[in-house]
C-alpha positions in Angstrom: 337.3 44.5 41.3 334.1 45.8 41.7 333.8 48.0 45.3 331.0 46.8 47.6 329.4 50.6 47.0 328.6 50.5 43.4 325.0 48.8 42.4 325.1 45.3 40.5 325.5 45.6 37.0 326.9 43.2 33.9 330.5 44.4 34.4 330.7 42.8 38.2 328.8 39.3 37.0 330.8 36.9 36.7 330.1 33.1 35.2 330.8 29.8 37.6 330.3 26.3 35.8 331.4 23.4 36.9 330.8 19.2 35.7 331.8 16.2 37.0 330.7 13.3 38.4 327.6 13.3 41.1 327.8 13.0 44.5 325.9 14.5 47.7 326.6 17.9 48.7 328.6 19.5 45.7 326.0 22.3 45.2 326.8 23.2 49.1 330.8 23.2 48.7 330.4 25.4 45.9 327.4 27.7 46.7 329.1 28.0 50.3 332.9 29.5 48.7 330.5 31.8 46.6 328.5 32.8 50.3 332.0 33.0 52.0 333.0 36.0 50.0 329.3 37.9 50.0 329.2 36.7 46.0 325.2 37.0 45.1 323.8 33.8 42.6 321.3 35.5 40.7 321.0 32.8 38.1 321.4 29.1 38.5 320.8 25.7 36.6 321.6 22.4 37.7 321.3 19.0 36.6 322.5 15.7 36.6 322.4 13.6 34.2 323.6 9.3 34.0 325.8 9.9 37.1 327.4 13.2 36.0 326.7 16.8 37.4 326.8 19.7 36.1 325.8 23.3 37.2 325.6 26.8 35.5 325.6 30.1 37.9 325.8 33.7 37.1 327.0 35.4 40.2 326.9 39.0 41.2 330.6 40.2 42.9 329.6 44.0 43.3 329.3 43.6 46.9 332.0 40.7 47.4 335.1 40.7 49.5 337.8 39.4 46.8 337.7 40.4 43.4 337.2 37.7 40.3 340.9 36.3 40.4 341.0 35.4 44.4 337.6 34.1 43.6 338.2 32.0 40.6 341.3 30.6 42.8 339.2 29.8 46.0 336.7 28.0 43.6 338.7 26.0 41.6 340.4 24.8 44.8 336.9 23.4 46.0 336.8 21.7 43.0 340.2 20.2 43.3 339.0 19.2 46.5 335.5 17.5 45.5 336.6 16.5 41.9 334.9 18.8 39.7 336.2 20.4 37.1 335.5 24.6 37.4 335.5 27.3 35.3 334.7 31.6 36.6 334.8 33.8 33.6 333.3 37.0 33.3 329.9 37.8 32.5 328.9 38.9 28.5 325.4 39.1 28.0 324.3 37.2 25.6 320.8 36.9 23.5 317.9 38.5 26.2 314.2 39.0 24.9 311.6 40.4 27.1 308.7 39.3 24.7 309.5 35.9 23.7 307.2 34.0 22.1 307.9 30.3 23.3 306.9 26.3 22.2 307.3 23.3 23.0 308.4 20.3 20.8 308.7 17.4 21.3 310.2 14.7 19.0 309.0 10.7 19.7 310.2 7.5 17.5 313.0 4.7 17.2 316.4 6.3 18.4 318.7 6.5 15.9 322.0 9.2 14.9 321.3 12.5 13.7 318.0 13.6 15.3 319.0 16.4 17.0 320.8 17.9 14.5 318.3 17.2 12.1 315.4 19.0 14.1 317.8 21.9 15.1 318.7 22.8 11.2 315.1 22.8 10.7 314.5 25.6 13.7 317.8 26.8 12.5 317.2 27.7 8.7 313.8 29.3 10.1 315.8 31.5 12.8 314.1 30.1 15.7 316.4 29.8 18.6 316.5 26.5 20.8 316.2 27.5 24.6 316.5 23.9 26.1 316.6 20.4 25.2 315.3 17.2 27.7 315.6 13.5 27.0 312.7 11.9 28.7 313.0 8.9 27.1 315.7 6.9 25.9 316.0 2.7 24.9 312.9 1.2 23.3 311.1 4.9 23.1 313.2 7.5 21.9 311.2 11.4 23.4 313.0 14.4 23.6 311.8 17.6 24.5 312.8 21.1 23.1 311.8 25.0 23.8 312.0 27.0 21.4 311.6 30.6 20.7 309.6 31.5 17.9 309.5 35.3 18.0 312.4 36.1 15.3 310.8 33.6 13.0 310.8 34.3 9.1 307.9 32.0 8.4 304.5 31.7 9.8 304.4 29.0 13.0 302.3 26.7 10.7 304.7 26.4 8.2 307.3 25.7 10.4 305.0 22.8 12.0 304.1 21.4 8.9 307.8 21.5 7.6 309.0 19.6 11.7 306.3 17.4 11.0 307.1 16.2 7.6 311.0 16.1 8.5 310.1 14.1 11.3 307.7 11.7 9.3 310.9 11.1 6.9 313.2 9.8 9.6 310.2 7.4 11.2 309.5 10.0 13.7 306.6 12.0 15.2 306.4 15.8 15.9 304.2 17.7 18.1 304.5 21.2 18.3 302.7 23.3 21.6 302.4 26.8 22.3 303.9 27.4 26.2 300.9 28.8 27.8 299.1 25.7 26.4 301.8 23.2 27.3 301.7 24.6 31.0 298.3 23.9 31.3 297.3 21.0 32.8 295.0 18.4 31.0 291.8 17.0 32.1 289.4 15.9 29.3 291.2 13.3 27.0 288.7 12.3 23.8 289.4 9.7 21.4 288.0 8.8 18.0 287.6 4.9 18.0 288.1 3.2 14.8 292.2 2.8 13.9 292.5 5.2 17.3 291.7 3.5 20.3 291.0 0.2 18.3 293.0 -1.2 15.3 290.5 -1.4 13.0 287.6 0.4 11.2 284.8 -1.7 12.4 282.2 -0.9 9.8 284.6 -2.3 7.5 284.4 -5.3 9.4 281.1 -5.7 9.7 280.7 -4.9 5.9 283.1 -8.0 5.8 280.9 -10.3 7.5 277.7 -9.1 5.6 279.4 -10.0 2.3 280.0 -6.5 1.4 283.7 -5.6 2.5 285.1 -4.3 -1.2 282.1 -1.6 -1.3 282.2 -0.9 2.1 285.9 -0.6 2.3 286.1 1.8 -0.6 283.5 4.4 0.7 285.3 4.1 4.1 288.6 5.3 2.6 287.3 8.4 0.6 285.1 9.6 4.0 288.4 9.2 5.6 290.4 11.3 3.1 288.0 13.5 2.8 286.3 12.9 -0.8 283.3 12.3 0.7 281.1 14.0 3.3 280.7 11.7 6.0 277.1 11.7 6.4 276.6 10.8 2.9 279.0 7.6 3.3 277.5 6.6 6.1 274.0 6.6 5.0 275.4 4.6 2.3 277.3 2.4 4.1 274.6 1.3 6.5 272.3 0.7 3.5 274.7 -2.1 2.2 274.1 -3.4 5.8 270.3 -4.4 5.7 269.6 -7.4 6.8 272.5 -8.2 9.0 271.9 -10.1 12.4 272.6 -8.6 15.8 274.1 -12.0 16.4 276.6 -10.9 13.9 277.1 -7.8 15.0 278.2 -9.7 18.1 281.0 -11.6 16.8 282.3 -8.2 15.1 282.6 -6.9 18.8 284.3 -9.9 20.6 286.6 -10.0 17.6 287.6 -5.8 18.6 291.4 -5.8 18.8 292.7 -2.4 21.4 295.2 -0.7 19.2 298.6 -1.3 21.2 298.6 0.5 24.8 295.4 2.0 24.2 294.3 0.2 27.9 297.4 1.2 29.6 297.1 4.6 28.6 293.4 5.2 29.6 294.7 3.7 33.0 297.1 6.3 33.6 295.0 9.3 32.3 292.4 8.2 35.2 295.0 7.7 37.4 296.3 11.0 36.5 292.4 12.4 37.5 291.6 12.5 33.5 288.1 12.6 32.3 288.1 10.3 29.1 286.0 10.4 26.2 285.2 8.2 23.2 283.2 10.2 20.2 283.0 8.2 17.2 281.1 8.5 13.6 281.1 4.3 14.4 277.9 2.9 16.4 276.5 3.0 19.7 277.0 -1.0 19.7 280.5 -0.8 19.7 281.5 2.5 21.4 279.0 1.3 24.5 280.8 -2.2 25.0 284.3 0.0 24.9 282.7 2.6 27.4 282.4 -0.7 29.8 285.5 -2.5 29.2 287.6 0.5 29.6 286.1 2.4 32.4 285.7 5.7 30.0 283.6 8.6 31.4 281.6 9.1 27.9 281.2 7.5 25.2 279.2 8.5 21.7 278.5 6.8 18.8 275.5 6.8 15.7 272.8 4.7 16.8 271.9 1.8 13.9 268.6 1.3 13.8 267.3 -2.5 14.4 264.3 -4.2 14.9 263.5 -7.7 15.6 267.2 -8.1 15.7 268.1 -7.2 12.0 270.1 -4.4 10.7 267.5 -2.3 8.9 270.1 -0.6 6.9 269.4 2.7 8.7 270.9 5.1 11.4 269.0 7.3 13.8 269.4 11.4 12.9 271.7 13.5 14.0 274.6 11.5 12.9 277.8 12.6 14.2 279.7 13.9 11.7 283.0 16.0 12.3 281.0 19.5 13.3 278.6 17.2 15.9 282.0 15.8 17.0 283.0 19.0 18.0 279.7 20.0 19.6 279.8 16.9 21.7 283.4 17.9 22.8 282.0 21.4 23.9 279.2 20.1 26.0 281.4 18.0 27.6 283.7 20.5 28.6 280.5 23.1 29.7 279.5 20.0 31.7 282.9 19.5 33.9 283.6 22.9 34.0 286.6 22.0 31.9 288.4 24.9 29.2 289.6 24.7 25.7 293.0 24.5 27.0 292.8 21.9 29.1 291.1 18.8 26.5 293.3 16.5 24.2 292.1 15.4 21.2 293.3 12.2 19.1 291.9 10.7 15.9 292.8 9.9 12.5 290.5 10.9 9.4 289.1 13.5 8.3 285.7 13.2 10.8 287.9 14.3 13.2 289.6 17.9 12.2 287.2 20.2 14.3 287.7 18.1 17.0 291.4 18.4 16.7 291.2 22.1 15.6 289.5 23.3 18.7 291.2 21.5 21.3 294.4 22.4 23.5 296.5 19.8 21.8 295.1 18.1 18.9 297.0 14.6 18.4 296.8 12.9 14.5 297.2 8.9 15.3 298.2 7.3 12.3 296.6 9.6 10.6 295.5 10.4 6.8 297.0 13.5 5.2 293.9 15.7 5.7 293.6 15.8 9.6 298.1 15.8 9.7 297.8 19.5 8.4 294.9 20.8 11.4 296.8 18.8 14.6 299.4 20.1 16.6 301.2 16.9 16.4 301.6 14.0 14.9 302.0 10.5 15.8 303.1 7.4 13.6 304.2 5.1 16.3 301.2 2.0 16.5 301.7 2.3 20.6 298.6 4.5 21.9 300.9 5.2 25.3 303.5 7.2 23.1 301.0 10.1 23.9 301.8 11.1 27.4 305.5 12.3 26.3 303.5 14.7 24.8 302.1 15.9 28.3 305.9 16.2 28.8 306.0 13.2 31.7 309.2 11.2 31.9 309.6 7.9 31.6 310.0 6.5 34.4 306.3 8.1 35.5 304.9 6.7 32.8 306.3 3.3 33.3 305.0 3.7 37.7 301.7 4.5 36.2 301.6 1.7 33.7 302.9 -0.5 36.8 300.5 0.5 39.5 297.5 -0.3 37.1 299.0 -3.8 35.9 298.2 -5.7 39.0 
């Protein structure tokens, strides 16, 4: 028994656990035995967790009145009495790191057996150790949250997040991968690409379709996206193939716009959450302004196609917005809301969008080519645009109030 003169120190901490099933007041009866006998928590987790309880506290006894036996007695009584099932060992320190280098993960998809153990063999076999797991989502969404501790790694952090990524990718999931002091910070500038981001398709590709010119169009469309061809270039020669095309037609592209899946429900809840929002395109003016309206967004940016007298002339007004400008426009936002690196999301999916991922405080690849997987911190695969805010770490249930208090 450790005498109430000597200083606390490992040998006179003891360990109290206890699980069970939840009810009112069980954190009193068993803090109050530990109070009783001048026991000092200095460490203590609780949670609960479908009904159940359970609580982890390290306890200092070098100034208590009963040493560890009488203790482990009087508390296993009170669980006896409030039907918990208790445990006091003594204390043996474990793993403690002063400079630990921390991230968060988090893992979205389809549930399904053997994600956890899949993801923690990963981490595992690159000696990063797993500090705590969190399900905030569980049913239709499957989102689970980890941190990790990346200081003993063997690898560098971006192999590691391209390896998660790719593991993930093969079991139908998506990985996104955050360092802590970024996680912690909260967001305020959201910015979206448009085409196959915030809307299902790639609208040029559309309107190519209706001008009679969809196979060529299409074809420069996926290279630019991939990243065979610089973007300016395809676009120049994209719009070329467009001369002659009505506004009228342009105008049935737009009405024809299909939201990619929960792309409205998110934006809702980012404004509700006191978001700015921001839609920067390499697509046109036309489009991105109609969105800007229908959605309520705070910016919106697009290349300009140049008509007159209501025909496409097959050109587009200089500077085009290209992956650099994308970036730009992302910084003069920011500079104009007094809003830091730290504190913008970024989501696209081709390769227009890299420096806008790559300069961001969480860069998000939607459904995204190859190219822009390897720059963003995460990747998504799922078609639902709302998937997004478990990356913000925000449980399901608050997701689903803020979905419902924007519904009616």
């Amino acid at each position: 028994m450790c005498s109430g003169d000597m200083l606390p120190d490992d040998n006179c901490m003891i360990v109290v656990t206890a699980t069970g099933r939840d009810k009112p007041g069980l954190v009193a009866e068993l803090t109050g035995i530990i109070a009783s006998v001048n026991g000092n928590i200095v460490d203590i987790e609780e949670i609960v967790m479908r009904g159940l309880f359970a609580i982890f506290m390290i306890v200092d006894l070098s100034r208590a009145s009963v040493s560890l036996d009488e203790l482990r007695k009087m508390i296993m009584a009170k669980g006896r009495e409030v039907g918990l099932q208790v445990g006091a060992e003594p204390y043996i320190p474990g793993r403690r790191k002063a400079d630990k280098k921390l991230v968060f993960i988090n893992i979205l998809g389809r549930d399904r057996p053997g994600i956890v153990a899949a993801v923690s063999s990963l981490l595992r076999d690159y000696n990063i150790n797993i500090e705590r797991i969190r399900m905030i989502a569980r049913g239709e969404m499957f989102a689970m949250e980890m941190v990790a501790d990346v200081s003993d790694t063997n690898a560098d952090l971006e192999e590691v997040k391209s390896k998660l990524k790719a593991k993930c990718e093969e079991m139908e999931l998506s990985a996104i991968v955050q360092r802590e002091d970024v996680f912690g910070i909260p967001k305020r500038l959201v910015v979206f690409d448009m085409d196959s981001t915030l809307v299902e398709q790639e609208i040029i590709d559309e309107i190519a379709k209706v001008a009679g010119v969809g196979e060529e169009v299409y074809k420069i469309t996926r290279q630019a996206m991939e990243g065979k061809i610089e973007f300016k270039e395809a676009l120049r020669s994209r719009v070329k193939l467009l001369a002659g095309l009505k506004v009228e037609e342009l105008e049935r592209v737009a009405q024809n716009i299909r939201l990619t899946p929960g792309a409205r429900e998110l934006i809702q809840a980012l404004k509700s959450m006191g978001c700015k929002v921001a839609l920067i395109s390499g697509g046109f003016t036309y489009f991105t302004d109609k969105l800007k309206e229908l959605l309520g967004l705070d910016y919106a940016f697009g290349n300009k196609l140049i008509i007159k007298d209501g025909v496409v002339t097959g050109e587009v007004e200089e500077p085009i917005i290209d992956a650099e400008r994308k970036a730009e426009i992302i910084k003069w936002i920011a500079e104009n809301e007094g809003i830091s690196k730290d504190e913008i999301v970024a989501v696209g999916d081709g390769a227009n969008d890299r420096f806008m991922l790559k300069n961001v405080g969480l860069g998000i690849a939607f459904n995204a080519k190859e190219i822009l997987k390897q720059v963003a911190d995460g990747v998504i695969s799922q078609k639902n645009l709302l998937s997004i805010l478990y990356a913000f770490g925000i449980p399901q249930q608050n997701i689903e109030k803020y979905v419902n208090q924007n519904s009616g």
